[in-house]
N, C-alpha and C positions, 0 to 999 in steps of 0.2 A: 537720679534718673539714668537708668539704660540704655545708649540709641546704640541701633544699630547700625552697622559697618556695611559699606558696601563695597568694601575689597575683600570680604568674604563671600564663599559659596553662600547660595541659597537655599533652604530646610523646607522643602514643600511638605503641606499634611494634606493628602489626599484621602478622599474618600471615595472608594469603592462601593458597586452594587451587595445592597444584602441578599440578593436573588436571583430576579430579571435584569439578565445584563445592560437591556437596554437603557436601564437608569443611570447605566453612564454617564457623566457628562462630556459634553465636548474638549472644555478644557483640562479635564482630569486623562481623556485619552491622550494631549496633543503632550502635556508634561511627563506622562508615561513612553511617550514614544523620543522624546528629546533628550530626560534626562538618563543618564546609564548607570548612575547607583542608585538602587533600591534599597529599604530598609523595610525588611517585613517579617510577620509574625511567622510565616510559613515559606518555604521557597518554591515549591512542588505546588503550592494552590497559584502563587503567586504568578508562577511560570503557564501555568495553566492558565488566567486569569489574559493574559497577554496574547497567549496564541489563539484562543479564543476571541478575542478583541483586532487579533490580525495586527500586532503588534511586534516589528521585529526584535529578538531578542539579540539580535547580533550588538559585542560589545558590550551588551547587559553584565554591570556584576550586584552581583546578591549578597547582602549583610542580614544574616540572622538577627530579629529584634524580635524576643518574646520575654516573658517574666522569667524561664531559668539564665539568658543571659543578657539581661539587661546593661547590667554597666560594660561588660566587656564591649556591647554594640554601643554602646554609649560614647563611650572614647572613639572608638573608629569613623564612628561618624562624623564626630566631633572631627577628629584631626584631616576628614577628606574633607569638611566644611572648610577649613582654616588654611586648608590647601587649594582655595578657589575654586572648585567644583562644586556643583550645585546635587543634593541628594534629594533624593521623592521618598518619604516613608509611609507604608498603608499596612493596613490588619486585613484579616480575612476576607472581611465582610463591613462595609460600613465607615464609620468613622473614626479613626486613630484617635486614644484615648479616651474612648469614652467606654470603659470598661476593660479596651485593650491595653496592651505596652506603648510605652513612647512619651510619655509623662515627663520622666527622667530627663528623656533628653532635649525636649521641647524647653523645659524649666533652666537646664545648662547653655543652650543653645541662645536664650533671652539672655541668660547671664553672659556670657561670652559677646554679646552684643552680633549676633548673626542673624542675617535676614530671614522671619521665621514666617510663614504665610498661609495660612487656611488657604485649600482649593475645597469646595462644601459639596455635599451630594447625597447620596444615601445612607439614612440615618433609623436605626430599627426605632426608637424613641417617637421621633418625627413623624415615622411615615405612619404609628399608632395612633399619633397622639392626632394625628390628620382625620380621624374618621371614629374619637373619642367619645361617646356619649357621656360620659362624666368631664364636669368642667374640670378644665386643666388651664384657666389662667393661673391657676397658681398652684406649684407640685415639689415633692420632696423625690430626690433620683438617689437611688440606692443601689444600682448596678445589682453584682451579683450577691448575695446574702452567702454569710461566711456556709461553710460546710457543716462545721461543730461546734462546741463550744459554750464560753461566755461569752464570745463575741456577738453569735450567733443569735444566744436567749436576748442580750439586750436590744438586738437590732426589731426582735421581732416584737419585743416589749414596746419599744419605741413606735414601730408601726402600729401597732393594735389601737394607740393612742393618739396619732397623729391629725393634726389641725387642718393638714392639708392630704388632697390624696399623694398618692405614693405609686412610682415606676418603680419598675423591680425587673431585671432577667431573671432567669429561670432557664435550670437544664431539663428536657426530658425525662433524666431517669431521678431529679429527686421532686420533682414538680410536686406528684400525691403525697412526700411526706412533709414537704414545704406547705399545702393546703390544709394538711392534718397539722402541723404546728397551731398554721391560725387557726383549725375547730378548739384546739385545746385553748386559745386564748379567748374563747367565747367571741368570736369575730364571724358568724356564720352565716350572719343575715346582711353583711356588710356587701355593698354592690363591687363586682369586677367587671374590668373589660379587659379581653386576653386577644393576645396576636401570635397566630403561631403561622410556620412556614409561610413569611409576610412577604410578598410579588412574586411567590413561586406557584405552581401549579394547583399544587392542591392549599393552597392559604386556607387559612381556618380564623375568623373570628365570633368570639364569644360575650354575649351580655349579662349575667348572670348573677347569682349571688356566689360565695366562695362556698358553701355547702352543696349547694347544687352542683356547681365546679367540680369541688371534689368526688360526688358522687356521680359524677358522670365519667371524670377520667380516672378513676378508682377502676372500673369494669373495663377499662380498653387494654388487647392484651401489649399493644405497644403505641407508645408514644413516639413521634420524631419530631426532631428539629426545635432548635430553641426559642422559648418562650418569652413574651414580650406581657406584664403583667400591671395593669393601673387600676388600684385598691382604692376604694373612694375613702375620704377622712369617717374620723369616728362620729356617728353622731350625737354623743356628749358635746364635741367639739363645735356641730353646730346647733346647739340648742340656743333658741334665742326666747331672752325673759322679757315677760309682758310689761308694760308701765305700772298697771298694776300690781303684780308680783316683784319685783322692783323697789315699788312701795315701800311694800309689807315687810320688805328685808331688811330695810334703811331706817323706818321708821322709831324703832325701837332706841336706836342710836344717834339721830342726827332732828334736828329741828327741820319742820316741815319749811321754809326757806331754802335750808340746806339740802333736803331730799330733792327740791324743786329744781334747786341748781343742778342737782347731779344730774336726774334726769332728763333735762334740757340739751346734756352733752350728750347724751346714752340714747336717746330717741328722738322722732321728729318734732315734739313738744317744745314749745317756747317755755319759757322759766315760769311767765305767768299762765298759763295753759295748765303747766303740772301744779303748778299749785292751787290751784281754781279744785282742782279735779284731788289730791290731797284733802284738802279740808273739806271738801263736800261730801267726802265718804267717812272722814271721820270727824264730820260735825260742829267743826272749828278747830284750831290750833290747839294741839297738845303740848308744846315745848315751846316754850320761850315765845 
């Protein structure tokens, strides 16, 4: 077991508005205003982000934390963590690591035993999944789908077939050939619901199916702003088999006892129920 050290700094993960500023939270502005090293994906949005918020930058220093250099900001932070200073690290938009950088050093930062601490707030996932018309108790998060590849055919394999629906970002300019993937996987008639430009001005959301989808954003001569995309499960995955049909499957195989048992676990049928209902259709016991 890990615990952590409180003679070291503390590793705030802040999250930021993905739009409307005003989704700030209170205590996300008071730790932006207190603590003086940043760790973020951008410095220029970041810095933006603050003056905007009327937040002084005086004293402010800025550590680069994006995917080209992850581990160099990794140690840096690392070593102003271990040097009793407490650091704030945020992404663009949203919530640090959840599709952005900061993984890394959130995972060394536990290991190291240093105070690591969710400050929670705006979240693109979240704030869709708030106003979802496909159930989303239970969902597969996929962030971004690779670019190319075999990585990419599998990912989209696996979704075509999936149990559960599926969250996915999405950029603007490969949206329509990402839609045109799933046409080719015969996924056309499959339900979506889309979140694009989500607490911003013009927000845009969609209920649709992905054919319809794609032949709607097929004709637009431009796309903006990234996409937030929840693909409902396959419906193989929810096919549900009658008691009946059930039966007929088992029958061939198992003594009508055993079929009885089975489907007592498998539906709302008491043991004696399915078996009443068994022999009555096939006129008595055929096995044993």
């Amino acid at each position: 077991m890990i615990q952590q050290k409180h003679t070291e700094g503390c590793l705030y993960v802040v999250a930021t508005p993905i739009g409307n500023l005003e989704d700030i939270t209170i205590r996300a502005k008071r730790i932006l205003s207190t603590v003086s090293v940043i760790g973020c994906e951008s410095v220029v949005r970041t810095k933006t982000l603050l003056q905007t918020l009327r937040i002084s930058e005086q004293d402010k220093h800025y550590i680069l934390l994006n995917d080209a250099c992850e581990d160099h900001a990794t140690k840096q932070i690392l070593a102003t963590l271990k040097s009793a200073q407490d650091v704030v690290i945020v992404s663009d938009a949203g919530t640090p690591l959840v599709s952005d950088p900061g993984f890394q050093l959130v995972r060394e930062a536990f290991a190291a035993g240093i105070p690591t601490v969710p400050v929670p707030g705006a979240s693109a996932v979240m704030t869709l999944a708030s106003v979802c018309p496909i159930p989303l108790h239970e969902y597969r998060f996929c962030g971004f789908l690779a670019k190319r590849g075999r990585k990419r055919t599998e990912q989209l394999e696996r979704l075509s077939v999936a149990d559960t629906p599926t969250v996915l970002f999405e950029s603007p300019h490969r949206v329509v050939n990402t839609l045109q993937d799933m046409l080719d996987l015969d996924m056309g008639e499959r339900q979506v619901f889309l979140g694009r430009e989500m607490t911003k001005r013009f927000e845009e959301y969609v209920y649709t199916t992905l054919r319809e989808l794609y032949e709607e954003f097929v004709t637009r001569t431009s796309i903006k702003g990234e996409l937030v995309l929840v693909i409902d499960c396959s419906p193989q995955s929810q096919l549900v088999w009658s008691e009946e049909k059930l039966s007929q499957v088992l029958q061939p195989y198992l003594k009508p006892t055993q079929v009885a048992t089975v489907l007592a676990q498998l539906t709302e049928l008491t043991r004696e129920e399915a078996y009443t209902r068994i022999t009555h259709r096939t006129g008595g016991p055929t096995r044993g």
